[in-house]
N, C-alpha and C positions, 0 to 999 in steps of 0.2 A: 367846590362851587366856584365857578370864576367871579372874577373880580373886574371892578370896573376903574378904570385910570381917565382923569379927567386934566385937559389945559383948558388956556383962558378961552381956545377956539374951536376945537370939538371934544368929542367923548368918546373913547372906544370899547369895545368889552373885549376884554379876556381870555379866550378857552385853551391858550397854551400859557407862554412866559414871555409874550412879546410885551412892549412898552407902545404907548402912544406916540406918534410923532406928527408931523406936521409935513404935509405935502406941496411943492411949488407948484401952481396953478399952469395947468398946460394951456399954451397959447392958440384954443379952440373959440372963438366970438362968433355971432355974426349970424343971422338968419338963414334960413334955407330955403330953396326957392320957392316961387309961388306959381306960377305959370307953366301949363304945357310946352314946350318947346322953346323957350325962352332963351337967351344968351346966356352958356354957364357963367356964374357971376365968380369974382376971387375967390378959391381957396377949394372951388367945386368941381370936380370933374365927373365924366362921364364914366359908367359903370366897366366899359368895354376898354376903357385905358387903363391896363394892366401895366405896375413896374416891371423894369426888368428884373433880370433875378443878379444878385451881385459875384461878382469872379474870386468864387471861394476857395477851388481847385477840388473840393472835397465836399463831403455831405455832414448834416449836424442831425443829431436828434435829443430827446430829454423828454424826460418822465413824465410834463404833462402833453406831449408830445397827442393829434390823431391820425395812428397811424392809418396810410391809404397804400392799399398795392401799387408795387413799378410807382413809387414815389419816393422823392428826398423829402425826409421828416424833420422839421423843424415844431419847437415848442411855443405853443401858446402862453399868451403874457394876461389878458383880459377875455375872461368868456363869462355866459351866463347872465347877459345884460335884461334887466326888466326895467320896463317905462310903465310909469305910475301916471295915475290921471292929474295930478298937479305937476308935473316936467321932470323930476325930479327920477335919474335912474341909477336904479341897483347893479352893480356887479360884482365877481369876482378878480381879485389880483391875484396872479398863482404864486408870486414872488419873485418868479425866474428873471433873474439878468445875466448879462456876458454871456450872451452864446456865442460859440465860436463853430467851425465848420468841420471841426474832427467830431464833433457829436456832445463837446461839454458844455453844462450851462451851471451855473450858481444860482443860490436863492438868497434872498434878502427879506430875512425876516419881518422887517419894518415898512413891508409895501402887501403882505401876504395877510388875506383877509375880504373881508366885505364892505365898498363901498358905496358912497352914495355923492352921486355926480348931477350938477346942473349943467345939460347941456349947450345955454345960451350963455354962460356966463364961465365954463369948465373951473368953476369952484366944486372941490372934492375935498371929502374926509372918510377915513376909516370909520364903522362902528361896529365890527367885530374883528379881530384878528385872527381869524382861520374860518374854512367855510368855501361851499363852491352852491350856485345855482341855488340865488335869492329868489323868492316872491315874497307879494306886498300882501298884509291883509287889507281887504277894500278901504276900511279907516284908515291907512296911511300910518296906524301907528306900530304895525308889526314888520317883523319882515322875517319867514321861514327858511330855512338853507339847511342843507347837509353839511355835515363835517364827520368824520371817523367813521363815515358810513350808518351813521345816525341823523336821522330829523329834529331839530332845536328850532324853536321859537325867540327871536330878540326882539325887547321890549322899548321900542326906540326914548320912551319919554327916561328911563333909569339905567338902560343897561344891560339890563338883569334879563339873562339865557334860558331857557326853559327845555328842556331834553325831553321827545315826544315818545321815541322807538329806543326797544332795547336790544330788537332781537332780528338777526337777517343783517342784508348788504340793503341798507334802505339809501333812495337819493333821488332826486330828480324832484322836488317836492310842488304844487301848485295849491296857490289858494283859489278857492270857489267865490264867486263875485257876490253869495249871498252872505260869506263869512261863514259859514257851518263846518265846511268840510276842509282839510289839505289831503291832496289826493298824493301818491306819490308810487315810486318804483321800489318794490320790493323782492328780495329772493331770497327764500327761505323754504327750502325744499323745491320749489319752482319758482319762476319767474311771472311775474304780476302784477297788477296796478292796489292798491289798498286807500282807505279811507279810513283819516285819523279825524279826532275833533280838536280843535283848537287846544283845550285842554288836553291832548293827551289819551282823551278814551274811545270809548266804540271803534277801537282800531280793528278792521276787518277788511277781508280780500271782498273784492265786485268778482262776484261768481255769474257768467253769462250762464242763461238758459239755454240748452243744446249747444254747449260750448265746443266746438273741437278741436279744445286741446293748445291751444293758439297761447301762445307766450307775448306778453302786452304790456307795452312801458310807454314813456312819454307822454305824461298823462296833459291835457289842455281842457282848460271846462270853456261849454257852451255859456253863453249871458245869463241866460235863465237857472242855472247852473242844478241842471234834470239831466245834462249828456258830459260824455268825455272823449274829445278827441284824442286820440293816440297812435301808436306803429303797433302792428301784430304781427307775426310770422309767420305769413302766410304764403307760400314758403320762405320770400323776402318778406322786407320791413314795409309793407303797404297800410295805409291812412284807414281807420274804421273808427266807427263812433258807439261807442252802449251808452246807456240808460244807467244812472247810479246805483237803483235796484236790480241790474240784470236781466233787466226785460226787452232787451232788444240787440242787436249790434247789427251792422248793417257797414259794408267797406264804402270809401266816399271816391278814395284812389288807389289802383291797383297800376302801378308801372312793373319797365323791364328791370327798373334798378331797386335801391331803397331809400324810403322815403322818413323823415323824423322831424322831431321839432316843430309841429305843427299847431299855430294858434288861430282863434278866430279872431275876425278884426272887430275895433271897437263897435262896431252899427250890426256885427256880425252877417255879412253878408260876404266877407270873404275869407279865405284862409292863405296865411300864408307857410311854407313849409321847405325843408332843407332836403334834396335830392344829390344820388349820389350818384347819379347819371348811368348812362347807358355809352360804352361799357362802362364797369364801376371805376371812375378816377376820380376826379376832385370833388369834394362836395359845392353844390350851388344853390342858393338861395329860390325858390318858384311862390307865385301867388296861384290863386283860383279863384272863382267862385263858391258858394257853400255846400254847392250840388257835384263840385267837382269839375263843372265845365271851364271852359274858357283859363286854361293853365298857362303862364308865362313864364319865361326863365327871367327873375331880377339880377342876377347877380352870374358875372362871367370871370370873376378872376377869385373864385373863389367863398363860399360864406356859411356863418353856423350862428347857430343861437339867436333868430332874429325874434325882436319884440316889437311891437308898435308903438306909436306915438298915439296920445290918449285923442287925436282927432283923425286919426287915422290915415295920413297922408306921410309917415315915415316909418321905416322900423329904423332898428339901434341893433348894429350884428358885430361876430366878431370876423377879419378878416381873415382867410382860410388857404392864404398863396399858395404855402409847403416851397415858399425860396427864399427863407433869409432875410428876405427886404423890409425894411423900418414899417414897410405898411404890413405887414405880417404880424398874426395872432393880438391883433387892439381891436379895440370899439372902431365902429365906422357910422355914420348918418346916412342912409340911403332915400329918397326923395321917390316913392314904387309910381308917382302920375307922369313922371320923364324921365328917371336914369340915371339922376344927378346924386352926387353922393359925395360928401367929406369927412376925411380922418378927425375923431373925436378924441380919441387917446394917443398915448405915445410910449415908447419901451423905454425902460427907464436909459439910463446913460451908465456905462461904468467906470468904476474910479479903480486906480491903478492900484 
């Protein structure tokens, strides 16, 4: 059963042998912009000023690495960012520090885990220590994540872990806005979306009516939380939405490339979603409309995992270079009404 390890300043819980520690606060303040077209203010740049990539001589890669074709792989530090409607967002730490450019990277036990970040203020604390791709229950006092390829529940007021699934490669997990349901990505015998209850029960696959055959992950619930946006393979990863009882599905975007990570926005009138372009190279960040129209590219030097901000004028993504450079695999702030966008996290430092 894990355990829970308490200081005078946060609380973590337990699922392996790590210990509690205490994180130095990244040097992130300062509001985000407000205005169309405004003068980028300190600290903010523009989505299309890419770093360069640093003079390594050689390529790196590492195990939480996403590998893209005809690319150099570098591993991500922070992914899985959710924004809760009081500011306050979820992510994953993978651990990984010291990467170097022959392809090694180290883990640091004491950064590996799920936390929870204030992004005006970048005060952070662990409250689990292992874990990848957090959401909130709408109360604010849960927060779902996989770990060992199982679904757990943390109980943010005590600690105390709750293990949902026992059986399959379960992960990707979403809560439903009315609190009922966590939907999530399952495979066990095929590939699929499932629906668990908070507690644990009525765990069962969304069987579509005249299904064909369509393998279906990435689960995102509508507001009214009656649909589920998600990727099917159809023959690529393109955008479709069912009905929780399987009384519909209908595709919303169908590109040349593949599409994932797709949520609606808070007022739900738009979606935003990660495209692996045409032809397939770097993944990029794209909005829409909810009907599918009027699609933009947000993001040009890269991006995954994006969430929104609970008034709907930012997401929270992780950056997606594939070169090395400090702005590589962290949090970033993107501003979707002009472009503007600031690094939120930062890779750790390492020590000799």
């Amino acid at each position: 059963m894990p355990t829970t390890h308490k200081t005078a300043r946060t609380r973590a819980t337990s699922i392996g042998c790590v210990a509690i520690f205490i994180v130095a606060l990244a040097s992130c303040g300062g509001e985000g912009p407000t205005e169309v077209n405004q003068v980028v203010p300190l600290g903010w740049r523009l989505t299309t000023q890419c770093p360069p990539p640093p003079d390594t001589g050689g390529e790196a890669a590492g195990d939480s690495a996403m590998i893209i074709p005809g690319s150099t792989v570098w591993p991500q530090y922070h992914t899985g960012a959710a924004w809760f409607r009081d500011g306050r967002i979820a992510y994953a730490d993978l651990g990984v520090i010291c990467t170097d450019a022959d392809g090694g990277s180290d883990r640091d036990f004491s950064l590996l885990g799920i936390w929870i970040l204030d992004p005006q203020t970048s005060e952070k604390h662990r409250v689990v220590d292992g874990g990848k791709n957090p959401t909130w229950s709408p109360d604010g006092k849960r927060i779902a994540f996989d770990y060992g390829h199982q679904i757990h529940v943390l109980e943010l007021s005590d600690g105390s872990v709750t293990k949902l699934t026992n059986e399959g490669r379960n992960f990707l997990p979403s809560w439903s806005p009315d609190g009922k349901w966590i939907a999530c990505n399952r495979s066990v015998g095929d590939f699929g979306i499932w629906l668990i209850r908070p507690d644990g029960t009525e765990n069962h696959k969304v069987v579509v009516v005249d299904d064909k055959n369509l393998g279906r992950g990435w689960p995102a619930w509508s507001l009214d939380s009656k649909r589920i946006l998600h990727s099917a393979f159809a023959p690529l990863l393109d955008l479709y939405e069912m009905g929780i009882d399987g009384n519909f599905s209908r595709p919303v975007v169908i590109r040349a490339g593949g599409e994932t990570d797709a949520a609606y926005s808070p007022d739900g009138r738009s979606i935003v979603f990660v495209s692996q372009g045409v032809p397939i190279n770097r993944n990029e960040i794209w909005s829409m409309r909810s009907d599918g129209n009027n699609q933009e590219q947000l993001t040009f030097c890269g991006g995954l995992d994006p969430s929104w901000s609970p008034d709907g004028s930012m997401i929270v993504y992780t950056k997606n270079l594939q070169d090395g450079s400090g702005a590589d695999g962290v949090l970033w702030l993107l501003d979707v009404r002009n472009g503007i966008e600031k690094q939120l996290t930062f890779q750790p430092k390492c020590t000799p």
